[in-house]
N, C-alpha and C positions, 0 to 999 in steps of 0.2 A: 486553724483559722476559723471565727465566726464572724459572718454578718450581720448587723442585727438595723434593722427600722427603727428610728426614733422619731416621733413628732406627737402632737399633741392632738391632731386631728389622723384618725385613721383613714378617714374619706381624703386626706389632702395626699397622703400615701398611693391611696389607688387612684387618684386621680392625675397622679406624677407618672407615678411609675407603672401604670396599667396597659401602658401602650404597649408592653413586650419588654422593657426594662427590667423589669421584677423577673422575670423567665431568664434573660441572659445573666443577670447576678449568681441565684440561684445554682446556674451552672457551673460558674466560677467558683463558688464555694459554699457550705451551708451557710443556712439563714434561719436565726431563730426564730422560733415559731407565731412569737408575742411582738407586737409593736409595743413598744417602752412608748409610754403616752405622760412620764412626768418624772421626776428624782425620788415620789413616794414611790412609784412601781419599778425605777431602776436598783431601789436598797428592796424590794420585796424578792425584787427574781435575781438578786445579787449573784447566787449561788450557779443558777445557769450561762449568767452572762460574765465571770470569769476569763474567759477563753476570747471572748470579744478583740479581735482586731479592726474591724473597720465596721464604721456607721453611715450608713443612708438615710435621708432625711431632705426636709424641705420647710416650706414657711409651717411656722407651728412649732419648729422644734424647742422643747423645753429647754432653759436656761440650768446647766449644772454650776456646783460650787467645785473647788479643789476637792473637798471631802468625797463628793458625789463619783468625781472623776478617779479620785483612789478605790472604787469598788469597779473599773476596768483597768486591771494592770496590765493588759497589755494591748491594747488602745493604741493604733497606730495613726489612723487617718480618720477625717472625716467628709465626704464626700455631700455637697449640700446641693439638690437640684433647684434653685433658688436665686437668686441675689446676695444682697448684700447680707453679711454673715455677721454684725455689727452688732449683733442681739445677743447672739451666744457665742461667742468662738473667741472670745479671749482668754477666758481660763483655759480652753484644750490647747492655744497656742502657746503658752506660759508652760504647759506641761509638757512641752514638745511633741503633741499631738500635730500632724501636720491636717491643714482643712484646703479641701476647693471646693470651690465653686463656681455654676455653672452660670456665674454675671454675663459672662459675653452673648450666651447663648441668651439670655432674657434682656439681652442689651436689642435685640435685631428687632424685635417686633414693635417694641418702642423707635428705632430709627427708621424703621418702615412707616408708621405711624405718621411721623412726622415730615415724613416725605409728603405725604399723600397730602398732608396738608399745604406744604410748600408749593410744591402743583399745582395747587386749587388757587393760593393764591398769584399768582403769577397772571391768571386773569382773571383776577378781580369776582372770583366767585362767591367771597362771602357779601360783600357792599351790593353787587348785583342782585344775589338773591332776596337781600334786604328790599332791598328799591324797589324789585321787579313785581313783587307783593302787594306794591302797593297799585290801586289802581286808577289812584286820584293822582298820581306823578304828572310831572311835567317834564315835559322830554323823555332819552333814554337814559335806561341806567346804566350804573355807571360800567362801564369795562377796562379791564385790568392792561397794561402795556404788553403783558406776555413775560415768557422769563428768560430768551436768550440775552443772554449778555450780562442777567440782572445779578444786585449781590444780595448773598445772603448770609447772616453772622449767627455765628453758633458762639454761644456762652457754657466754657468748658469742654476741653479735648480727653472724657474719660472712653469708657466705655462705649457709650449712647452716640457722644458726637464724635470719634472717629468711624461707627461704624456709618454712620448719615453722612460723615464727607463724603465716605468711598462710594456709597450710593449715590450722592449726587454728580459722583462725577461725570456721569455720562450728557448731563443737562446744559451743559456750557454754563456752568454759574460760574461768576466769581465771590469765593467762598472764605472771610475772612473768620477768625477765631481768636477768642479772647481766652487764654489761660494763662498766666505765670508762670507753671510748672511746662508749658509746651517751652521745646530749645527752637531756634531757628530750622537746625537740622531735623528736627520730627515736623514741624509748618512743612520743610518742602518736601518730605516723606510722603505725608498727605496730599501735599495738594494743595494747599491753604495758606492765605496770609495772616499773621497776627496781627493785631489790631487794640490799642484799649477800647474801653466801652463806649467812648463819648463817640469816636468815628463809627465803632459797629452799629450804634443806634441812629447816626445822621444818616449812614450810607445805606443802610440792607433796607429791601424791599419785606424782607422779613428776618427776623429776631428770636433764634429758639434757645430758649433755654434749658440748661440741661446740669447746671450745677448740683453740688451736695450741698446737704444742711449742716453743718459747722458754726459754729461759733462767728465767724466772722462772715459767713455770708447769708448769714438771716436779716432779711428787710435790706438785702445789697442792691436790687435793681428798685431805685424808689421814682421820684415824680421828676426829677431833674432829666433824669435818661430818657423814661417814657415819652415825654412832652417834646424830645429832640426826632421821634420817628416821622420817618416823612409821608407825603401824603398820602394815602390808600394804602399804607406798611402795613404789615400782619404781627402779635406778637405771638408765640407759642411758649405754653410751657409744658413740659411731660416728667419736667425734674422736681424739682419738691416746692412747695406752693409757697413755703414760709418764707424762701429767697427772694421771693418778691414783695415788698410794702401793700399791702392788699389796698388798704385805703388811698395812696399814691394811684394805682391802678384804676381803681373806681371813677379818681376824680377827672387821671386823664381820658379815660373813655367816653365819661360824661363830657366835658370839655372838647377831644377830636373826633367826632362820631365818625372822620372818616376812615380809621384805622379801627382794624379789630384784633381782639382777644382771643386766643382761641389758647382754652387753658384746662390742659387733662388732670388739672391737680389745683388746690385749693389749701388755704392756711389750715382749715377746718373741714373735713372732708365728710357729708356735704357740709358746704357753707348754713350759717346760719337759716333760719327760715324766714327772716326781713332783713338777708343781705341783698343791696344792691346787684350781686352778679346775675340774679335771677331775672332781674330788670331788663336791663340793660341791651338794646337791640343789638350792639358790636360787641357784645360779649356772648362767645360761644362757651358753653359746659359740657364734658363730658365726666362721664363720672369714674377717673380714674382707668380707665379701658386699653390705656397705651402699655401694654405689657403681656404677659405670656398668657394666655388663654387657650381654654379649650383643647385641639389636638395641640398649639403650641408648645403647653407645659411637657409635650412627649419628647421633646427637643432638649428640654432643660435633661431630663433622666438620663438621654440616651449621651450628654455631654459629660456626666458621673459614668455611665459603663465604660466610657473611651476612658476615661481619666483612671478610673480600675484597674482596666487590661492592662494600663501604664502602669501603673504602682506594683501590679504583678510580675509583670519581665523586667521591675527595677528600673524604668525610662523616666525622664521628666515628665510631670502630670501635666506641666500647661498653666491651669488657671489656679494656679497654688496661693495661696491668701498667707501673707505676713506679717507681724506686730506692725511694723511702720505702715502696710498699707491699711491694713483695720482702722489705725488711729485716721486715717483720709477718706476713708468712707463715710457714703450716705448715711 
């Protein structure tokens, strides 16, 4: 057996896998010496990588053709400390290459994320801090009801939003969710009630989205939904910015200054440089920050060495990636 690194950035490698990941592999099995950093260096070192059974990798990893993948013939797995594998891993899954990935693990700090925000709004932290700025106000500002009792709707029961339900459990929300693909029986698993969108957006105190970008759900949350949030409502997004109507968004902010935006992701990442979100006092920006960072990405690698030690005593790996789930992906 050989282990071999692929990706495109060698820094994105030690920054994965630097926490002690790359040490426990290692011991597991050799590891060739070279990080394959594209398909011109995977046909250059053809002759060493041969013997190649399983690949480590992370964001960056080069995209192979079937030809590219006939120069590891024996290619078993491929272990991705990352997300969503929707970039490359449909040819290795076509050649019965098996791929995981470590989604769930880079699922938590985005539903952490999102928490911390739901918290905040609950009283009224973002409109307060707005107001309280100012010093020409009249009266006080505004303060939030609190969040016992309050609801809040989550848009998509993947990854992101079941692992935020089971965080909120402890908050006494009541906590509806809009999916298609949730059964009855998985709502009460979680915790949650199903909902279409027109009640999640009349009823929640706050609104997180968390959907994928597909075909049918780009420009899905547009100005009909938004304009139904109630008053001092929050909306979040940490799921992909093009799911929402951006212009839709713009107008109803401009139009209910008393709800805010609080949006880790953007159609155009940054937005234009004379887009309105920049404006906008209820509209918060951040710049894509709701995901694995820092020691975080130690979590993703060390979610690949568990998945390993499986695939070597022959166990189920867990977070195994399949054609129909690829085609559902972000």
């Amino acid at each position: 057996m050989l282990a071999v690194y692929f990706c495109a950035s060698p820094d994105n490698i030690r920054r994965v896998y630097g926490g002690g990941a790359g040490e426990q592999i290692a011991a597991l099995a050799p590891v060739y010496p070279h990080i394959i950093q594209s398909a011109a260096m995977l046909r250059e070192h053809r002759e060493g990588l041969r013997d190649t059974e399983v690949i480590f990798t992370t964001w960056g990893m080069p995209s192979l053709t079937p030809a590219d993948l006939g120069l590891l013939p024996n290619l078993k797995a491929v272990f991705y400390a990352a997300g969503s594998v929707k970039g490359f891993a449909q040819p290795f899954l076509e050649a019965g290459v098996r791929v995981v990935s470590a989604w769930r693990a880079n699922a938590l700090p985005v539903a952490e994320f999102t928490l911390a925000h739901i918290l905040l709004a609950g009283c009224g932290y973002f409109r307060n801090v707005r107001e309280y700025r100012r010093p020409e106000r009249e009266g006080q500002p505004y303060v939030g009801g609190g969040s016992y009792g309050e609801t809040v709707g989550l848009i998509a029961a993947g990854a992101v939003g079941r692992r935020l339900a089971a965080l909120l459990r402890p908050y006494d929300f009541r906590v509806l969710v809009y999916d298609p693909y949730l059964s009855a029986a998985g709502a009460r698993e979680l915790g949650v009630e199903k909902a279409d969108l027109p009640v999640l957006f009349r009823e929640s105190l706050v609104v997180s989205n968390h959907l994928p970008l597909l075909p049918e759900t780009r420009g899905m949350i547009g100005e009909e939904l938004l304009r139904q949030m109630r008053e001092g409502a929050t909306f979040i997004n940490t799921g992909r910015g093009a799911t929402v109507d951006e212009g839709a968004l713009v107008r109803t902010a401009m139009a209910r200054p008393d709800i805010n935006m609080v949006l880790d992701v953007t159609t155009m990442e940054p937005p234009p440089a004379d887009s309105p979100l920049y404006r906008l006092p209820n509209v918060l920006l951040s710049s894509h920050i709701a995901g694995s960072k820092g020691n975080e990405l130690y979590r993703m690698a060390d979610a690949c060495v568990e998945a390993f030690r499986r695939y070597l005593a022959g166990e189920p790996m867990g977070e195994e990636v399949t054609l129909p789930m690829l085609q559902a992906m972000a």
